[in-house]
C-alpha positions as CSV (number, residue, x, y, z in Angstrom):
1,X,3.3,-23.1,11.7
2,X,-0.3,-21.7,12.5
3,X,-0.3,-21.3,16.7
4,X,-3.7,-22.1,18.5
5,X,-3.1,-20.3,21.4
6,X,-4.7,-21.1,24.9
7,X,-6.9,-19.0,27.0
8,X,-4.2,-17.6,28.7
9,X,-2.0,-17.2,25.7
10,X,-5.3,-14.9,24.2
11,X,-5.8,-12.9,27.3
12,X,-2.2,-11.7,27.0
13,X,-3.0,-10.7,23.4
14,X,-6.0,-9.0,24.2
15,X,-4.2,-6.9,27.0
16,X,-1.8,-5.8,23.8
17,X,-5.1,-5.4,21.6
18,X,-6.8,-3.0,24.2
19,X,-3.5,-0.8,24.5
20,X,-3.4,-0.3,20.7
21,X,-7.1,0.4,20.5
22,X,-6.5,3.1,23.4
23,X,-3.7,4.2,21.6
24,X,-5.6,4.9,18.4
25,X,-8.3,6.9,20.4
26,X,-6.2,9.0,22.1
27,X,-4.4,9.9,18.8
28,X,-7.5,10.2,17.0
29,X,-8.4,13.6,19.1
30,X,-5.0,14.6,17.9
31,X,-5.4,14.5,14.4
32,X,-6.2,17.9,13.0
33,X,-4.6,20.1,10.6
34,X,-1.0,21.6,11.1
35,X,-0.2,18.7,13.4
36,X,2.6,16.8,12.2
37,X,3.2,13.0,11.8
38,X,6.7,12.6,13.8
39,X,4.0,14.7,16.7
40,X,1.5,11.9,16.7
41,X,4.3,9.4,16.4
42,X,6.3,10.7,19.6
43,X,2.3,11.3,21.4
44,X,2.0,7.7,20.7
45,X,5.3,6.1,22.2
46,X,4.8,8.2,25.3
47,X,1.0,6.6,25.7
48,X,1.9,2.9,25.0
49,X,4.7,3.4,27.4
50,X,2.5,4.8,30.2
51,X,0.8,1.5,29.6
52,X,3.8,-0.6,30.8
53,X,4.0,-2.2,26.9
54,X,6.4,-1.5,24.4
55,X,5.2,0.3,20.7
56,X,5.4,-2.8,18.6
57,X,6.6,-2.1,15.3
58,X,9.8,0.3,16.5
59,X,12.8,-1.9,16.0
60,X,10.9,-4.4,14.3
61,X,12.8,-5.4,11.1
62,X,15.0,-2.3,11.7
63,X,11.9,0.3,11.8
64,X,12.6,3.3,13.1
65,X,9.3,4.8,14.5
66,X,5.9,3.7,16.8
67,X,3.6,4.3,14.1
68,X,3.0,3.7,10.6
69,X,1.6,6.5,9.2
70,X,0.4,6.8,5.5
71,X,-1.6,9.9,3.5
72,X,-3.6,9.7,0.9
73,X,-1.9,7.7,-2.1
74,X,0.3,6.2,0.5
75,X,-1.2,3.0,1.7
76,X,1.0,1.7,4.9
77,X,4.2,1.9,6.2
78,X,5.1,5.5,6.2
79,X,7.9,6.7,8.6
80,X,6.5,10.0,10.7
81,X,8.3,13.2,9.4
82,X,7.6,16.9,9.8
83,X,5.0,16.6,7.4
84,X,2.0,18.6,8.6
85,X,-1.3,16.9,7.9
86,X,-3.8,19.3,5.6
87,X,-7.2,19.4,5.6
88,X,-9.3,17.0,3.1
89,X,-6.6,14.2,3.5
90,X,-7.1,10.7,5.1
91,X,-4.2,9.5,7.0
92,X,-4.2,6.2,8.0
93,X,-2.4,5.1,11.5
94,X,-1.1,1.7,12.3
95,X,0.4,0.9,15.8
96,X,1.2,-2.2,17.3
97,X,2.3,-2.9,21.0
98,X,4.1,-5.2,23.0
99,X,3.4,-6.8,26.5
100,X,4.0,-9.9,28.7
101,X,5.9,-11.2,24.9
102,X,2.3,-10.7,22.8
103,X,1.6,-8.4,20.5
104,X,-1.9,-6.1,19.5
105,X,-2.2,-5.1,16.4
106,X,-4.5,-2.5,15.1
107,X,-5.3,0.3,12.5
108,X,-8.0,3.2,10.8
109,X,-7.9,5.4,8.7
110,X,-9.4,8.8,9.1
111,X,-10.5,12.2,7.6
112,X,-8.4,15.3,8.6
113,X,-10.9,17.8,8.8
114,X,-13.3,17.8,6.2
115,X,-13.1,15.1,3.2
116,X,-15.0,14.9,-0.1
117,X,-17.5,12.5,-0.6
118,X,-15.6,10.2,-2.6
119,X,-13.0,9.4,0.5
120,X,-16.1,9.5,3.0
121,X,-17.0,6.8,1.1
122,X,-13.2,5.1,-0.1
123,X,-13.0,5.2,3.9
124,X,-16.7,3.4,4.7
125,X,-16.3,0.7,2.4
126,X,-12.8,-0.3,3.4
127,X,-14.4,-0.5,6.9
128,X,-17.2,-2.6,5.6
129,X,-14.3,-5.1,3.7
130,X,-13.0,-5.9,7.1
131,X,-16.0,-6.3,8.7
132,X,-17.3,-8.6,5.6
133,X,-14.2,-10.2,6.3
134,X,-14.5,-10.7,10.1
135,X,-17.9,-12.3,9.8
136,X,-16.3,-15.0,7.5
137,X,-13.7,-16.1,9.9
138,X,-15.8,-19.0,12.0
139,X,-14.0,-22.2,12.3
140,X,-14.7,-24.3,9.4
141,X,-14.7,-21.8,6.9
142,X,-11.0,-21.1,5.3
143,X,-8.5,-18.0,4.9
144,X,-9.8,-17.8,1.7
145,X,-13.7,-17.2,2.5
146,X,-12.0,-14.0,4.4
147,X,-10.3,-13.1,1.4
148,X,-13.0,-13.3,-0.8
149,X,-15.7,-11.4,1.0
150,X,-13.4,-8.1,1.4
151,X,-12.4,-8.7,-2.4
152,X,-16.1,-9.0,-3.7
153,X,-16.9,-5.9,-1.3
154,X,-14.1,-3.6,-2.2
155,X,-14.7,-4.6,-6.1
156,X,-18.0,-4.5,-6.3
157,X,-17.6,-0.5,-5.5
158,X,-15.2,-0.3,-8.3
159,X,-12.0,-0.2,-5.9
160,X,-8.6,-2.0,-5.9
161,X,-7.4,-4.6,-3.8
162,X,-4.0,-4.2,-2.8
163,X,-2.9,-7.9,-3.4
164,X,1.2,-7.4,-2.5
165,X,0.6,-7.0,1.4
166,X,-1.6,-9.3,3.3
167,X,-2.9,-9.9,6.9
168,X,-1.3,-12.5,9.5
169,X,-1.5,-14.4,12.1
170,X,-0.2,-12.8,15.5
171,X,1.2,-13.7,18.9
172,X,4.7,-13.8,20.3
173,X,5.8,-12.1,16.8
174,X,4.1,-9.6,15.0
175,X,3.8,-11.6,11.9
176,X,2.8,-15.1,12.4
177,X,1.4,-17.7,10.3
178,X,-0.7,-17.7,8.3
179,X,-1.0,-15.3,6.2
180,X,-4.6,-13.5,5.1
181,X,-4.6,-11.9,1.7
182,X,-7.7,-9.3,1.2
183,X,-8.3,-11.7,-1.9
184,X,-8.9,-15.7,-2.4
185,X,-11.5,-18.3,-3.3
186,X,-14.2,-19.8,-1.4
187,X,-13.3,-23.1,0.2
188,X,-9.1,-22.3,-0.2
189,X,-6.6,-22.2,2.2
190,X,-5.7,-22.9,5.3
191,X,-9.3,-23.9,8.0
192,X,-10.0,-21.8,10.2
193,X,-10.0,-23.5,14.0
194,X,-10.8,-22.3,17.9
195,X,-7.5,-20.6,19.4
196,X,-6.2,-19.1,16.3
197,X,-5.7,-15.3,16.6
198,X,-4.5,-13.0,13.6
199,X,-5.1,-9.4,12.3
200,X,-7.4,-9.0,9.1
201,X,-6.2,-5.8,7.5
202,X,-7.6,-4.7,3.9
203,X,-6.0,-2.0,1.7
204,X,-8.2,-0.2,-0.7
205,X,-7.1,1.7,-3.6
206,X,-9.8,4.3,-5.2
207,X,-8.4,3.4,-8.2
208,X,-6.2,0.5,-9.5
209,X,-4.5,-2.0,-7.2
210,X,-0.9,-1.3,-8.0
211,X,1.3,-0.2,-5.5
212,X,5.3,0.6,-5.6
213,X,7.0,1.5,-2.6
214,X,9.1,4.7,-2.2
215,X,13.3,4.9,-2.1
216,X,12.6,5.1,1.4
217,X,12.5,1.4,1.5
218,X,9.3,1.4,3.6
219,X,6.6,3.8,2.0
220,X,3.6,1.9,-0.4
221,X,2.0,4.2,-2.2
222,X,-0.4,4.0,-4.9
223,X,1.2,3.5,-8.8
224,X,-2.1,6.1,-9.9
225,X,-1.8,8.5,-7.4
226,X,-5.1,8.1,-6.2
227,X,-5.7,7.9,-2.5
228,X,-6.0,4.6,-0.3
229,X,-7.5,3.5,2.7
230,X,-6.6,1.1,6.0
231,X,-8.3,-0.9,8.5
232,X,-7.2,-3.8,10.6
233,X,-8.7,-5.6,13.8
234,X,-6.6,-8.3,15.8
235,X,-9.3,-11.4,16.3
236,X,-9.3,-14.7,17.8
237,X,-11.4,-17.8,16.8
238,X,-13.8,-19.2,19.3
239,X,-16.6,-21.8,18.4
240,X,-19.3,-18.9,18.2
241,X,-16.8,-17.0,15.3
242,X,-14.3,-14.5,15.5
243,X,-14.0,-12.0,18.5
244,X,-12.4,-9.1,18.1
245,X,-9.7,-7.7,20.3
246,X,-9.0,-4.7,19.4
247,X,-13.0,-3.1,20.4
């Protein structure tokens, strides 16, 4: 079931969508060589919490941690360790939170100190893929005109498109209905309406799209090795397009 949510119903998404994008800010000063993951993670919890929400994803299918955090071939879901972030990687950070029963939803990925040139740019055009796939979501169009921009954009640079994982719809549950792959055709899908509200997330491999995920039972990395990048806005429809919560 797709939800079209009411005014009200977005306005307590957007409170959950402004705690995550705080969240991510505050972490992002963090993020500096030698730190470690579980650090960020437990720096996290203790700032969503001072919020009055709850981190989002920690419990959630039995997940033990605040954030998902993945570096360089590993493209989400990583569990926070005592790994120490090195310079030249990207990490990318995804944190959800939880408040009044809605949820925000919200990711980037970023350079740890300086990064070559070819994940500057693995990091830009992901960014561009979800904007390209933003501007597509006006009601009218369908899932799979959001699809198919941030596939032609990510392609078109010679990247992969992680098909396996998708974005979703989002609300009282983290994953909703319906479901937005980061590939389609034009004119497929489910059409888009006023009051819908989900998270557009691409996942960009440098190299080729397949992905395998660790013994952890949680970790996708890369089946090349080569590194990945991350982004995701929570949106909502209205008649002029899509707004975006998490900004």
């Amino acid at each position: 079931m797709i939800h079209i949510r009411s005014a009200g119903e977005i306005e307590k998404i957007s409170k959950a969508c402004q705690i995550v994008k705080e969240t991510l800010e505050f972490i992002q000063e963090l993020i500096a060589p030698g730190i470690t993951t579980m650090e960020l993670d437990h720096e996290a919890e203790k700032f969503i919490r001072s919020k009055g929400a709850k981190p989002g994803f920690k419990g959630v299918y039995g997940y033990p941690a605040t954030l998902w955090i993945s570096i360089d071939d590993e493209v989400v879901h990583g569990i926070p360790n005592n790994r120490k972030l090195q310079d030249g990687e990207i990490v990318s950070i995804d944190v959800g939170s939880l408040i009044d029963g809605y949820y925000g939803d919200h990711a980037k990925s970023f350079a740890v100190g300086t990064v070559d040139s070819k994940k500057e740019k693995l990091m830009s055009v992901t960014r561009e893929c979800l904007l390209d796939g933003i501007d597509n979501a006006f009601p009218g169009n369908r899932i799979g005109d959001i699809g198919h921009a941030v596939q032609k954009k990510a392609e078109s640079n010679g990247y992969g498109v992680v098909t396996e994982l998708v974005g979703h719809g989002i609300g009282t549950k983290l994953h909703e209905e319906p479901q937005i792959p980061n590939y389609g055709k034009p004119g497929t899908g489910p059409k888009i309406e006023v009051g819908m509200c989900f998270a557009i997330e691409p996942m960009i491999n440098m190299g080729t799209p397949g992905v395998f995920t660790k013994k952890d039972g949680w970790t996708v990395c890369t089946n090349d090795g080569m590194p990945s990048a991350h982004f995701e806005h929570t949106i909502t429809i209205t008649e002029d397009g899509a707004k975006i919560l998490t900004i």
